[in-house]
C-alpha positions as CSV (number, residue, x, y, z in Angstrom):
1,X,46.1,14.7,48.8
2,X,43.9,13.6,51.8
3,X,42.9,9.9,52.3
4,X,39.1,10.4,51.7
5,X,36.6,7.1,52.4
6,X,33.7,7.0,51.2
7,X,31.8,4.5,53.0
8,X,33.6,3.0,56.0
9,X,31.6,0.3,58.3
10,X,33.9,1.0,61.4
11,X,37.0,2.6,62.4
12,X,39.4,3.8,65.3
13,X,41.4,7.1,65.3
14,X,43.2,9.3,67.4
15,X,41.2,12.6,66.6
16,X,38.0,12.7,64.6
17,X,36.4,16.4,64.2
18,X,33.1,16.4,63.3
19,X,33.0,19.5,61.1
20,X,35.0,20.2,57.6
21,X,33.6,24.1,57.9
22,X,36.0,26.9,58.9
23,X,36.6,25.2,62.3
24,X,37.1,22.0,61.1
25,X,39.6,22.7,58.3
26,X,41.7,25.3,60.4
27,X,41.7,23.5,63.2
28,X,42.7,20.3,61.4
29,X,45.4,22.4,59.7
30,X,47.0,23.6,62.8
31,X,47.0,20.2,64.4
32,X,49.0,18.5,61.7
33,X,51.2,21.3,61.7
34,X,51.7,21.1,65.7
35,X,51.8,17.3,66.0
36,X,54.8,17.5,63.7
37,X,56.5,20.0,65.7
38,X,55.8,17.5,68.8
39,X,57.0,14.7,66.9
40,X,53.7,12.6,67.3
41,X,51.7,10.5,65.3
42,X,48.2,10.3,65.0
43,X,45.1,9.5,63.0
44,X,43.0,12.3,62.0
45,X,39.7,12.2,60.6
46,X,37.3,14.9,59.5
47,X,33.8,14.1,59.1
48,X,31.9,16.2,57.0
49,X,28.4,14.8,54.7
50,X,29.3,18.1,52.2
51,X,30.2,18.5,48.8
52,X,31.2,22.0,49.0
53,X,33.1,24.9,51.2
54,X,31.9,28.4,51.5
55,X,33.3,31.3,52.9
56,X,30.1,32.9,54.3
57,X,31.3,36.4,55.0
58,X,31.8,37.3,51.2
59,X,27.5,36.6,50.9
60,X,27.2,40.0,52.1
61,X,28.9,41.5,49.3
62,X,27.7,38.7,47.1
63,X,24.0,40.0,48.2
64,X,24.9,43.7,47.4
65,X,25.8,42.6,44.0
66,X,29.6,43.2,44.1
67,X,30.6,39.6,43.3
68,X,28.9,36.6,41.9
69,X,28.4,33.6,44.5
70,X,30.7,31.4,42.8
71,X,33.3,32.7,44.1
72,X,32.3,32.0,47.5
73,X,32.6,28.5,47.0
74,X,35.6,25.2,46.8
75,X,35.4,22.1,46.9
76,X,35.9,20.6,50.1
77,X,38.1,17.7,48.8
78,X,40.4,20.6,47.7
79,X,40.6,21.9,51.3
80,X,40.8,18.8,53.4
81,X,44.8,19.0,54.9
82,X,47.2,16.6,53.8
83,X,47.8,13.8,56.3
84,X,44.2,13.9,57.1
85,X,41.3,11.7,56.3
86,X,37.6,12.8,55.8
87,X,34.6,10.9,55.4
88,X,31.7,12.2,53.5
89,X,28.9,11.0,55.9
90,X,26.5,12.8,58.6
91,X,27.0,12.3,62.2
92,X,23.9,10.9,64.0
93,X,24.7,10.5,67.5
94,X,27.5,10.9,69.6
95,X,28.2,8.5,72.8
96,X,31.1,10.2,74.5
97,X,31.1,7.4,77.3
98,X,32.1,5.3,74.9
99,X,34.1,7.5,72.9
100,X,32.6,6.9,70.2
101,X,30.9,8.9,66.9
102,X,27.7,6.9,64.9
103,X,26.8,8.4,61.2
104,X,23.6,7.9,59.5
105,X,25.2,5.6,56.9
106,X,26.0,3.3,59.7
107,X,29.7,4.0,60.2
108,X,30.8,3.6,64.0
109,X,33.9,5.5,64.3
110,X,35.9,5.6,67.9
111,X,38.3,8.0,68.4
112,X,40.5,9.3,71.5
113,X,39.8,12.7,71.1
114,X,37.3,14.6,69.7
115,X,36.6,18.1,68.0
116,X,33.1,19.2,67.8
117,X,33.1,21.9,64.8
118,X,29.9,21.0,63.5
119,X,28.3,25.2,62.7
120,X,24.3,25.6,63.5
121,X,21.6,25.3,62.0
122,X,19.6,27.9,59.9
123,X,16.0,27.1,61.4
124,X,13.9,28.5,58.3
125,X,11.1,26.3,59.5
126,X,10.7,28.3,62.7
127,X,8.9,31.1,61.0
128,X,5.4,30.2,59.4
129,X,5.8,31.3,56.0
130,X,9.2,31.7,55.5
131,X,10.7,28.5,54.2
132,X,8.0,28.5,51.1
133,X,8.7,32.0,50.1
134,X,12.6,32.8,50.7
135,X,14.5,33.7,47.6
136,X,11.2,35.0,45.9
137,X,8.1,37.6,45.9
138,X,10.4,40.3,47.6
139,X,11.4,37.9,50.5
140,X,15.3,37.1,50.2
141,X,18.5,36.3,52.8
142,X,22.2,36.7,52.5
143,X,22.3,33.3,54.6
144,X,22.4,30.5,52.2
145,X,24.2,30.2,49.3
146,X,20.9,29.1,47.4
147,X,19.2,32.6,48.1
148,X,21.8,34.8,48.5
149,X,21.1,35.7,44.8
150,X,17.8,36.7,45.9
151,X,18.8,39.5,47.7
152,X,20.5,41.3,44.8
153,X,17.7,40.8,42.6
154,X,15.6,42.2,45.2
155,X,17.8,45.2,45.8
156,X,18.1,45.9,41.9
157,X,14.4,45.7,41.0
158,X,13.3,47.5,44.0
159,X,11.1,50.5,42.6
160,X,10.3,51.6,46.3
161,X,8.2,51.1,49.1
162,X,9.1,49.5,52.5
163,X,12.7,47.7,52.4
164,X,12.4,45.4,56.1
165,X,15.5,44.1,57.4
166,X,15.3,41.5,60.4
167,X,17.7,40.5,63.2
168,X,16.5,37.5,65.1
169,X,17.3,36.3,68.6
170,X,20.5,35.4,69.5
171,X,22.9,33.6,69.2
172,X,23.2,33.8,65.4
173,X,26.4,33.5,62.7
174,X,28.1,36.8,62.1
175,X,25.7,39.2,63.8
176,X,26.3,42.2,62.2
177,X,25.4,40.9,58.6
178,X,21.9,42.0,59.2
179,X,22.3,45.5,59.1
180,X,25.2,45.4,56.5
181,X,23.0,44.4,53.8
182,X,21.1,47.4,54.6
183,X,23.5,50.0,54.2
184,X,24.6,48.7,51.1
185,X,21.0,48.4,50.1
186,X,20.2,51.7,51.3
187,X,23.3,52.8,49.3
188,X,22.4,51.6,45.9
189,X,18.9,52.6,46.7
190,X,20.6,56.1,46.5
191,X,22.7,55.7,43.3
192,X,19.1,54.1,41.2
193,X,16.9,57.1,42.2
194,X,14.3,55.1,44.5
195,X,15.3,55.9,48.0
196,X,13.3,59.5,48.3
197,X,10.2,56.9,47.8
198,X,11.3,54.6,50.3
199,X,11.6,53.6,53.7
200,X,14.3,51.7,55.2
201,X,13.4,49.9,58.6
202,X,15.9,47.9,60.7
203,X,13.5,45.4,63.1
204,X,16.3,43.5,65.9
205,X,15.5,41.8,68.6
206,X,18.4,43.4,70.3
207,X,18.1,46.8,72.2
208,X,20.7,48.8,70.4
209,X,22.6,48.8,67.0
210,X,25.4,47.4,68.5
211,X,26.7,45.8,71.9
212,X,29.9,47.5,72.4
213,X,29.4,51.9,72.7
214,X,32.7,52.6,70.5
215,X,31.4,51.0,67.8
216,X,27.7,52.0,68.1
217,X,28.4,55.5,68.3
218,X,29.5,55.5,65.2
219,X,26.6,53.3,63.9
220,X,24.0,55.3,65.7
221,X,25.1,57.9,63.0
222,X,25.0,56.2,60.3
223,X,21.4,55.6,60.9
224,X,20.8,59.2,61.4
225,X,22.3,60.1,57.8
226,X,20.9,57.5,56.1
227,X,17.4,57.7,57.6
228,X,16.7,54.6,58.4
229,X,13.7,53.7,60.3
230,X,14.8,51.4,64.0
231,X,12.6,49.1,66.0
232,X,14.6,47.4,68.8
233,X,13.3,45.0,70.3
234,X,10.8,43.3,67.5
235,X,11.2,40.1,66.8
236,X,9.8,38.5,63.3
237,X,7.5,35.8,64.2
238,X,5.5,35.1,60.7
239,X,5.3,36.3,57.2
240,X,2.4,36.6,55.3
241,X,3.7,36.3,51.4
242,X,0.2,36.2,49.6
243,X,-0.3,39.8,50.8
244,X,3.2,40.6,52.1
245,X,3.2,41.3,55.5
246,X,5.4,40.6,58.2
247,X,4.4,40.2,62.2
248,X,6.3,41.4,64.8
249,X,6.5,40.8,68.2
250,X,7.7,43.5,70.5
251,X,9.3,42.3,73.5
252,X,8.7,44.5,75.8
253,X,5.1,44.5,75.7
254,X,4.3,41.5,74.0
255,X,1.9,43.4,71.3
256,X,2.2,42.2,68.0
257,X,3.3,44.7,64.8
258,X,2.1,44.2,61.7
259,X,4.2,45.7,57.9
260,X,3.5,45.6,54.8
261,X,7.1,45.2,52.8
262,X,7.9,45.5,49.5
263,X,11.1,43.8,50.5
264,X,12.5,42.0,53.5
265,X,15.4,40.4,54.0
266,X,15.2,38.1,56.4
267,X,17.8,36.6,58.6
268,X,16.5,33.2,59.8
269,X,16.4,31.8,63.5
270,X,19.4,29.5,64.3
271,X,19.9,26.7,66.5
272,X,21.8,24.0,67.2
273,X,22.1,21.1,65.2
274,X,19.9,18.6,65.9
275,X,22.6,15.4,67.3
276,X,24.7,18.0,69.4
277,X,21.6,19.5,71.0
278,X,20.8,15.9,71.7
279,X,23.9,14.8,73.1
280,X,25.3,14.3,76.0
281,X,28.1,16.8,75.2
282,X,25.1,19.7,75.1
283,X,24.3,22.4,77.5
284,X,20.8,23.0,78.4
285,X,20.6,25.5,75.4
286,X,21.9,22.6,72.9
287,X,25.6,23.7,72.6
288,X,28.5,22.0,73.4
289,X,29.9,23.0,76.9
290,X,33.6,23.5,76.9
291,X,35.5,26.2,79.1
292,X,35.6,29.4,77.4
293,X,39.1,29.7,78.0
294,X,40.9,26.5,77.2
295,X,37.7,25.1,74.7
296,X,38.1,21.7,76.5
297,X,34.9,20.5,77.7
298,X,33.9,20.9,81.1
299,X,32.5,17.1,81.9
300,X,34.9,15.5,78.9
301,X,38.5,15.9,79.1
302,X,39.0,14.6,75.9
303,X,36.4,16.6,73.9
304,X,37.1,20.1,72.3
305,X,34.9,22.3,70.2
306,X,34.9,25.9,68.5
307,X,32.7,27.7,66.5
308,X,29.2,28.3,66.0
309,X,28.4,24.6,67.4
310,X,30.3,25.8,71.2
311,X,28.6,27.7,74.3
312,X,31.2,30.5,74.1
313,X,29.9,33.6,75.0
314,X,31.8,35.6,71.9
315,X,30.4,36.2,68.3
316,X,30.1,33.3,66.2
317,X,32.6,34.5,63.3
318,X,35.5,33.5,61.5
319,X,37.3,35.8,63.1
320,X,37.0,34.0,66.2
321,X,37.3,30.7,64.7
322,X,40.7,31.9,63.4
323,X,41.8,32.8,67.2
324,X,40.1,29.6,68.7
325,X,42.0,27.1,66.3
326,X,45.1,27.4,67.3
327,X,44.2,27.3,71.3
328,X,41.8,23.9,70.5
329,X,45.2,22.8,68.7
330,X,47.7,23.7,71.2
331,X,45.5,22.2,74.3
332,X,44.5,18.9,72.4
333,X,47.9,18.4,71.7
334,X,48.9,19.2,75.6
335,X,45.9,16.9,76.7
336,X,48.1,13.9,74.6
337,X,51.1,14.1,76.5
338,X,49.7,14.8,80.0
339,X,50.7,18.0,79.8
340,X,48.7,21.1,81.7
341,X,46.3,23.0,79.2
342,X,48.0,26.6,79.1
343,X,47.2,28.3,75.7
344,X,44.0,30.5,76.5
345,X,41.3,32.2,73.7
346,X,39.8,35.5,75.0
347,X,37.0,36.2,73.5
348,X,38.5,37.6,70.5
349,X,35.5,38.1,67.7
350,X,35.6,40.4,64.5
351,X,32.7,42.3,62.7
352,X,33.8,43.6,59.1
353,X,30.3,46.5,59.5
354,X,30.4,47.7,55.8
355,X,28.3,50.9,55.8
356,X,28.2,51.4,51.7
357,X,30.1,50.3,49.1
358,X,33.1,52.1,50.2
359,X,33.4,52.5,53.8
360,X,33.7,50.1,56.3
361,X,33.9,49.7,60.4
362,X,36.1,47.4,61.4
363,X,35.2,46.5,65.0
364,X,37.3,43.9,66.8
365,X,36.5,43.1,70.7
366,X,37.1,40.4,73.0
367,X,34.9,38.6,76.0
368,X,34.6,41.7,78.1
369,X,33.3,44.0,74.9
370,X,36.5,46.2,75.0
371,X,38.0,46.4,71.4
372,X,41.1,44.6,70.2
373,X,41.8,46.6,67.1
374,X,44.5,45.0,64.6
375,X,45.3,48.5,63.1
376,X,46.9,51.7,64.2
377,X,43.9,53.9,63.6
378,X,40.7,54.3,65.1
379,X,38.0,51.8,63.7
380,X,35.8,52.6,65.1
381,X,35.6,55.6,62.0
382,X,34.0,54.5,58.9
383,X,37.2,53.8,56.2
384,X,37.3,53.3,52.6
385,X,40.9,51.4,53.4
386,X,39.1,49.0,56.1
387,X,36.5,48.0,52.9
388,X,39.2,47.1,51.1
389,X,40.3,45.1,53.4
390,X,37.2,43.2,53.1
391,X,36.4,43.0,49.7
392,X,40.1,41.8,48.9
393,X,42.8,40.8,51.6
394,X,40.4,38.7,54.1
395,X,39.2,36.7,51.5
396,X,42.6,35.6,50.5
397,X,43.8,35.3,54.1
398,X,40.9,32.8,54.2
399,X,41.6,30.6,51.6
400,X,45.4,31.0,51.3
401,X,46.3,31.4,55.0
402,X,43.7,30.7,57.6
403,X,42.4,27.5,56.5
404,X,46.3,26.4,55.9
405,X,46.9,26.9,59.8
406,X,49.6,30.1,58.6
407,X,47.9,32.4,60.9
């Protein structure tokens, strides 16, 4: 089992990552496994203030009502690798000239290298009216394990009306779980009888259903055939629950849009968090600046990150995570021994776009936008094969595979 403190005053290691998410874990996992092979020793450290694990991409399914939320969730004791330590505190600041990591609970931790892993932050605040109503009077989100339910309560009781389905500015966690909630909405919308007396609106900040053409072609006709409403280029800015209404702001012309929904589902703003934007390890945006090659950062030699908490210009999935772990690994590792930094991510990001309760894109691309498929087929074609794929084997792979450093 891993060495877990508690409380801890001070304390030196080799490598502390800051982070016991998907990035943390895996990336802890595949250092223990290549400091082995290397024949070093070294401290490691994961500092994570959580309770709990989740594997977020299941919340879509969870939100369509195909699987209760528990099973989204382990312990993150359970997870932490062996060999490794983890302290259950929150970071506070970082002070990289010094090497050094301060919690909240007053630990000062040094370290000689560091993994930033930390995720964003889900910035409910940002939109008047949102925090106070989420998860109830026809306002849910597939982003939180606490409302999640929400959105399947939402779905079943729907009698009709105007179902609203937001995308917010980027960057944002898995960016195509906006609109896959609303297939499978609009799909069980179908099978209950209510849809002929609804309408289905996507509202996304972006200018198009999707950034790379194979797999919005494809996309653009599932729209079509399932008659859903677009407005690109609206951004939510405010909710009015007492008489449900949501604003919009175009942004192209600045005008505001006002709806009345019987439903939205909302997917919040995201940032940041708050002591990596404030650090010197940030970019002028607030993430951490590392080369989006070698994930080493660009002012701190010694300083790695992945993940939602990093600059890189790729999709912020677990997909990528899974490709970026092993590179952060390798390079650290290299970085130890003096060694030149040659293993290289590119770009590699995954969207699972389920389109109904049995059919499924599977788009895969890296930095450039050009797809990196896994399969022999074309996925860019909706397959009932490809959903099962998501609903059984990447879950497993997660648990069982990924977060053990096996792939």
């Amino acid at each position: 089992m891993a060495q877990i403190r508690q409380k801890l005053e001070s304390g030196s290691y080799d490598i502390v990552l800051v982070g016991g998410g998907s990035a943390g874990i895996t990336t802890a996992a595949h250092l223990v496994k290549q400091l082995r092979k290397e024949r070093l020793n070294a401290r490691i450290l994961i500092l994570d203030p959580a309770e709990n694990h989740y594997y977020q991409p299941i919340w879509t399914l969870v939100g369509a009502g195909v699987y209760p939320k528990e099973v989204s969730m382990r312990k993150e004791r359970d997870l932490i690798p062996r060999g490794v330590s983890w302290l259950q505190e929150e970071v506070s600041e970082f002070i990289p000239d010094m090497n050094e990591v301060r919690t909240k609970q007053g630990a000062r931790l040094s370290y000689r290298y560091l993994v930033v892993c930390t995720g964003l932050k889900l910035d409910w605040e940002k939109i008047p009216g949102l925090a106070e109503s989420v998860g109830k009077n026809g306002v849910c989100s597939n982003y939180s394990y606490e409302t999640v339910e929400s959105t399947w309560k939402n779905i079943r009781e729907f009698k009709g009306g105007t179902a609203i389905f937001t995308q917010p500015l980027p960057p944002i966690k898995c960016g195509g779980a906006p609109q896959k909630i609303m297939y499978l909405a609009d799909s069980y919308f179908r099978q209950s009888g209510v849809r002929k007396r609804s309408e289905v609106v996507f509202c996304s900040v972006a200018g198009a259903i999707f950034s790379v053409k194979k797999y919005a072609d494809t996309l653009n006709k599932v729209l079509k055939r399932k008659e859903i409403v677009t407005r690109f280029k609206h951004n939510l800015i405010a909710l009015r629950p007492d008489v449900k209404e949501a604003v919009f702001k175009n942004l192209d012309t600045n005008e505001e849009l006002v709806m009345h929904y019987d439903m939205i589902h909302v997917t919040p703003p995201q940032c940041p968090c708050d002591f990596v934007k404030n650090s010197p390890l940030a970019n002028k945006d607030g993430w951490v600046e590392v080369d989006k090659l070698k994930l080493q950062h660009v002012r701190y030699p010694n300083v790695f990150a992945l993940g939602d908490a990093s600059n890189l210009p790729t999709s912020k999935t677990g997909a990528a995570i899974r490709k970026q772990a092993p590179v952060v690994a390798d390079n650290l590792v290299a970085e130890m021994k003096n060694q030149p930094l040659t293993s290289t991510y590119d770009g590699y990001t995954s969207r699972p776009l389920v389109t109904g309760y049995n059919s499924l894109v599977m788009a895969e691309f890296d930095y450039d936008q050009k797809p990196a498929e896994t399969f022999p087929i074309d996925q860019s074609k909706e397959r009932y094969s490809m959903y099962l794929v998501k609903k059984y084997v990447l879950p497993r792979l997660y648990w069982y595979y990924m977060l053990k450093g096996r792939v």
